[in-house]
C-alpha positions in Angstrom: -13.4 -134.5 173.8 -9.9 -133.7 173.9 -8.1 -132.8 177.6 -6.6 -129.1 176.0 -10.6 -129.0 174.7 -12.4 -128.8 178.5 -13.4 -125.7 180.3 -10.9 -126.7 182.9 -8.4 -129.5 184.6 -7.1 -129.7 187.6 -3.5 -132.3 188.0 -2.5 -133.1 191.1 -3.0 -129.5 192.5 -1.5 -129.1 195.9 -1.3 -126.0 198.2 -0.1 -125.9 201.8 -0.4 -122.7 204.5 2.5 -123.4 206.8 2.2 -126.6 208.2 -1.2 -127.2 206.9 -1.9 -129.1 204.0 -4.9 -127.2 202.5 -5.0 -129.1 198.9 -4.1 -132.2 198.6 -2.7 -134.2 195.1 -6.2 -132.7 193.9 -7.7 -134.0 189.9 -11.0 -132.8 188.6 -12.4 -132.1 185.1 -15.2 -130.1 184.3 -16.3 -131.0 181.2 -18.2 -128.7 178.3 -22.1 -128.1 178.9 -21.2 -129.3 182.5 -22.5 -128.3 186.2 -20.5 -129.6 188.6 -21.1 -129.1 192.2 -18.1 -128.6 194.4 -19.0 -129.9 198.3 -16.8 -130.2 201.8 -17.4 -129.1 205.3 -14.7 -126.0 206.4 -11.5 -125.8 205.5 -12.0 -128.8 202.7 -9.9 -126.7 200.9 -12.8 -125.5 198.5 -12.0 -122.0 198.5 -7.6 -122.5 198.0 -8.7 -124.9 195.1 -11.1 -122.3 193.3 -8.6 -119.2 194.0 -5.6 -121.2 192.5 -7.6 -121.7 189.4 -8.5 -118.2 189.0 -4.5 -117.4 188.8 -4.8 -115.4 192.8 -2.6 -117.4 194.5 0.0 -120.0 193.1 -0.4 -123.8 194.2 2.9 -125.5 195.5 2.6 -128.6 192.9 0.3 -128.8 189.7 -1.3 -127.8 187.1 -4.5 -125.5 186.4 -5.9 -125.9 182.3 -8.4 -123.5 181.5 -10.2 -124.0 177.8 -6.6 -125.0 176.6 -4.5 -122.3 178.3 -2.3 -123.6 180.9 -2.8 -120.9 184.3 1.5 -121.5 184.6 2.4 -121.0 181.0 -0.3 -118.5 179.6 -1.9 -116.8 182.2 -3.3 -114.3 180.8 -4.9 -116.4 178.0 -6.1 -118.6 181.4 -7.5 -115.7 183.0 -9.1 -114.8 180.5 -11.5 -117.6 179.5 -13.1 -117.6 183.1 -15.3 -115.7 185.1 -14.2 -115.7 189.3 -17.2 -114.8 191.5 -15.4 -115.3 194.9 -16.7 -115.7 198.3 -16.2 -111.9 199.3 -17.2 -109.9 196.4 -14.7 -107.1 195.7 -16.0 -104.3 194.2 -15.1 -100.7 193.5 -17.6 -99.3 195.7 -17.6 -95.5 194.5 -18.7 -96.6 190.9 -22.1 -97.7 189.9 -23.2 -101.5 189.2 -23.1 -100.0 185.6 -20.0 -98.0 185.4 -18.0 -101.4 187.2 -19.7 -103.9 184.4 -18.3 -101.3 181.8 -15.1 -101.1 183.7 -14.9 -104.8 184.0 -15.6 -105.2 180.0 -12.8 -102.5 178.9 -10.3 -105.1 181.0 -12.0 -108.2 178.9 -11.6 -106.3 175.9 -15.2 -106.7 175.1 -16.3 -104.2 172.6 -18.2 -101.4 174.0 -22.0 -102.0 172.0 -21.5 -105.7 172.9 -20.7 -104.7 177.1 -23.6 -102.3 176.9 -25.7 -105.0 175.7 -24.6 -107.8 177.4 -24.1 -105.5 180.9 -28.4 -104.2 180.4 -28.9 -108.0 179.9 -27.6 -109.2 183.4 -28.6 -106.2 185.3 -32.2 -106.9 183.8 -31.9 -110.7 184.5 -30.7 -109.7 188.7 -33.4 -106.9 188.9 -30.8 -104.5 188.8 -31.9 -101.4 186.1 -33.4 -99.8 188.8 -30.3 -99.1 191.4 -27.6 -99.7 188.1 -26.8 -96.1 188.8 -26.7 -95.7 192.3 -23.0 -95.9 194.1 -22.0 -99.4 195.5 -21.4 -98.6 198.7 -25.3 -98.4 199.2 -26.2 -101.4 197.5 -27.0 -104.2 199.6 -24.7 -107.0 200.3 -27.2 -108.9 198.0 -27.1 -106.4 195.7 -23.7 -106.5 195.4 -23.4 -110.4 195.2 -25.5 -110.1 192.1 -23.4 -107.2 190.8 -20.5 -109.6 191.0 -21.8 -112.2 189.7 -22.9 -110.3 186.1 -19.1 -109.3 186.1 -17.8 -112.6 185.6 -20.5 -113.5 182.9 -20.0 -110.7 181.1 -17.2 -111.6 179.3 -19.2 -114.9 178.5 -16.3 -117.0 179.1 -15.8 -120.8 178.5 -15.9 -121.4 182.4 -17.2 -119.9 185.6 -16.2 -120.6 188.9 -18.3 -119.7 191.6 -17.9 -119.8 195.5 -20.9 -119.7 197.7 -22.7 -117.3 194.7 -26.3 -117.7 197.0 -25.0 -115.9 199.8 -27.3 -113.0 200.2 -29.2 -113.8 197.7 -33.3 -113.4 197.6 -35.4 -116.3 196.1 -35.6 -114.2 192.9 -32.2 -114.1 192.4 -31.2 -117.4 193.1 -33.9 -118.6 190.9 -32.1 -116.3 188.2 -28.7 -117.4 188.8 -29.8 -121.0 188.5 -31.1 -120.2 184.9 -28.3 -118.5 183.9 -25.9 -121.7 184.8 -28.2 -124.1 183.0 -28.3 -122.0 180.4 -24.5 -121.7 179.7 -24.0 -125.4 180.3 -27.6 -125.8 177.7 -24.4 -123.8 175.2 -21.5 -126.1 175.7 -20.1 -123.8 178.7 -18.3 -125.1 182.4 -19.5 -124.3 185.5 -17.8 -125.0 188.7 -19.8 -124.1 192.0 -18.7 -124.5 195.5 -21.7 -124.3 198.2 -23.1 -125.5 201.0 -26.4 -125.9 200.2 -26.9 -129.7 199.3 -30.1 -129.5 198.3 -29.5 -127.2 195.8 -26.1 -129.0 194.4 -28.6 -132.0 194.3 -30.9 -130.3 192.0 -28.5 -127.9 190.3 -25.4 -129.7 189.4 -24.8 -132.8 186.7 -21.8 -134.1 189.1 -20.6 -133.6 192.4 -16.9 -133.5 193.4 -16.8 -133.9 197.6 -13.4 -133.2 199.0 -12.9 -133.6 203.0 -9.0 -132.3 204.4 -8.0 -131.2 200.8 -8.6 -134.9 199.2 -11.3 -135.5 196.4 -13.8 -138.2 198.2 -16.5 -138.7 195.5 -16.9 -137.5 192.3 -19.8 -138.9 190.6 -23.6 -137.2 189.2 -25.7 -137.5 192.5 -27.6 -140.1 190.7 -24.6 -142.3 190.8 -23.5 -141.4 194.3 -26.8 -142.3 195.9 -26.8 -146.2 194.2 -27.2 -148.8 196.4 -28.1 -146.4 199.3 -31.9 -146.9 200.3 -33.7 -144.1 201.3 -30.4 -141.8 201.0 -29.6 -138.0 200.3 -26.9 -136.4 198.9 -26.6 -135.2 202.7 -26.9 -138.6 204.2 -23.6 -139.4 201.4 -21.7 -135.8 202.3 -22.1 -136.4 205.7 -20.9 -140.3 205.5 -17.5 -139.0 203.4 -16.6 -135.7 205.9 -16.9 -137.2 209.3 -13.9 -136.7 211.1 -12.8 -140.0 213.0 -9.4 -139.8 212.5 -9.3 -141.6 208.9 -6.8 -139.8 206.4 
């Protein structure tokens, strides 16, 4: 497959805060009808990389590809061929879970039988149909994760990027969100997912990308990253690459 063809690239992405270097001369691919697990302790630089390629804050070096569109040259066309479900979700909290889908499709341009559709779908999928009309500010903060998350599928873009979606979530609905992400990369779609929950990434996610002080320290499918290590876990290997003893 063709570079301009995959749900997203990342060349040499750097991003610094002051005197810290938060990114560091970061590559990564996700390829079509991929899962790929992105891993690091705090302040790897997970959450600068993920915002950069949703177009919310602009790295100091690189380059961001998004199903062809170039984030510095088309943004808009970038923008618009992902879905962002960020680590705080922000939500318009005196609309319903239904009246913010619909307002989140008119931005998308999706047509309005198609949003109505798609939007009953995910709110059926999170257990949502029964609280789709009540006001956000009384929805739970799982509630509202799961809100979020139908947002940035609704569109049904080439690529999702998602950082720590399980937070607050019940069983149910992490069991639903798992679906939904095998099912999109089952059609040919990206997923990129940052979270802390190993076991799950282990599971989950076709490759793993670990990064540790902003630099990429593994990529690999956890198959590949456990060879040749007896008895080992995808902990036992994310714990070996993040230790801090004053390596670079």
């Amino acid at each position: 497959m063709e570079s301009a063809a995959l749900p997203l690239r990342i060349d040499s992405l750097t991003h610094r805060y002051g005197d810290l270097l938060a990114v560091d001369d970061l590559c990564l691919e996700v390829r079509a009808g991929e899962i790929v697990g992105f891993l690091g302790p705090n302040g790897a630089g997970k959450t600068t990389t993920l915002r950069a390629c949703a177009g919310l804050l602009a790295p100091d070096r690189g380059r961001v590809t998004v199903a062809g569109a170039a984030l510095g040259e088309a943004p808009r066309e970038a923008r618009a061929r992902l879905g962002f479900v960020p680590d705080e979700p922000f939500l318009y909290e005196r609309l319903t879970p239904l009246e913010f889908l619909e307002f989140v499709a008119a931005l998308y341009d999706v047509p309005p039988a198609l949003a109505a559709r798609r939007a009953d779908e995910l709110l059926e999928r999170f257990d949502l149909g029964a609280t789709a009309g009540d006001l956000l500010e009384t929805c739970s903060r799982g509630m509202r994760q799961k809100v979020s998350i139908a947002a940035a599928l609704l569109h049904d873009p080439p690529l999702v990027l998602l950082d720590e979606p399980l937070t607050g979530l019940d069983p149910h609905a992490v069991r639903a969100l798992k679906d939904l992400l095998r099912e999109r990369a089952g059609r040919g779609l990206g997923v990129l997912v940052s979270t802390h929950l190993l076991e799950v990434a282990e599971r989950l996610c076709d490759r793993v990308v670990i990064i540790h002080r902003g630099r990429k320290r593994a990529d690999g499918t956890p198959a590949s990253l456990l060879a040749g290590r007896a008895d080992a876990t995808l902990e036992d290997v994310f714990l070996a690459l993040t230790r801090d003893d004053g390596t670079p």
